[in-house]
N, C-alpha and C positions, 0 to 999 in steps of 0.2 A: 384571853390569850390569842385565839382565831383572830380576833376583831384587831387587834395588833399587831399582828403579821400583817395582816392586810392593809393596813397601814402605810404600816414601812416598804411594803410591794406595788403600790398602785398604780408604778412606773414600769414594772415589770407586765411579762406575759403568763406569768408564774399563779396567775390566781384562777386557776381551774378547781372543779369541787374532785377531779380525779387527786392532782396537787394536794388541793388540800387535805381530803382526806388522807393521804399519804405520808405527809410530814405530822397529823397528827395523829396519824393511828386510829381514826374512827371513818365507823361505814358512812354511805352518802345517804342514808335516809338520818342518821342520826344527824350529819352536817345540816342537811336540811331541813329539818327540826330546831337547830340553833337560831335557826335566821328566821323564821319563819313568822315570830315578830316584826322583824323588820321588813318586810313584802319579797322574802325568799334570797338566798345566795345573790344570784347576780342583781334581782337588784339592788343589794345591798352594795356590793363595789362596783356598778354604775353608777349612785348616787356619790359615793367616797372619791370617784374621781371626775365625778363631775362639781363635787366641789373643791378637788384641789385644782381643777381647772379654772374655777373661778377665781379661787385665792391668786391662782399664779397671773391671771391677767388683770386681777387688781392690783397686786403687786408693785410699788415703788421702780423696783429693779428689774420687771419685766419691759418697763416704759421703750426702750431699746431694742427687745426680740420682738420679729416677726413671729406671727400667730401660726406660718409652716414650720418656726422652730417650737414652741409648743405644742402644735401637732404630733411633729415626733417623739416628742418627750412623753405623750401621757396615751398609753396603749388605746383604743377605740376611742378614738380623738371626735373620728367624725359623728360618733354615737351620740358622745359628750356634746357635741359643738351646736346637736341637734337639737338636745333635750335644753341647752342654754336659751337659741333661740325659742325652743314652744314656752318657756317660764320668763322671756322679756315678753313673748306678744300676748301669752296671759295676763301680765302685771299691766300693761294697757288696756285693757279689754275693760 
């Protein structure tokens, strides 16, 4: 249900574990126990929108937008834009 929210949010500024914990009613140690499979809260929606980053510039329909209007569309864009480039100069390596 978390992992779903955050989903549908990843364009929003809205994914704080304050946020979170607030719309779901549970403490931040328990949130962070949730994730904690996953290598913790934020990196969990780092990864979620660093890969709707890549969807969106793989995208047919992005062929046309400039990468400053994605930028603004997907919250820590330049975080995104970063961890993009370290996983292309990995895949070369």
């Amino acid at each position: 249900m978390i992992k779903h929210h955050i989903a549908h949010n990843l364009e929003t500024d809205l994914l704080t574990a304050a946020e979170l914990c607030r719309e779901f009613r549970i403490s931040r140690a328990s949130l962070y126990r949730l994730f904690e499979a996953d290598g913790g809260l934020a990196h969990y929606i780092r990864e979620q929108r660093l890969n709707l980053a890549f969807r969106q510039l793989l995208s047919p329909a992005a062929q046309d937008n400039r990468l400053i209007d994605l930028a603004r569309a997907v919250p820590a864009f330049d975080t995104v834009l970063h961890q993009l480039a370290r996983r292309r100069a990995s895949r070369r390596q």
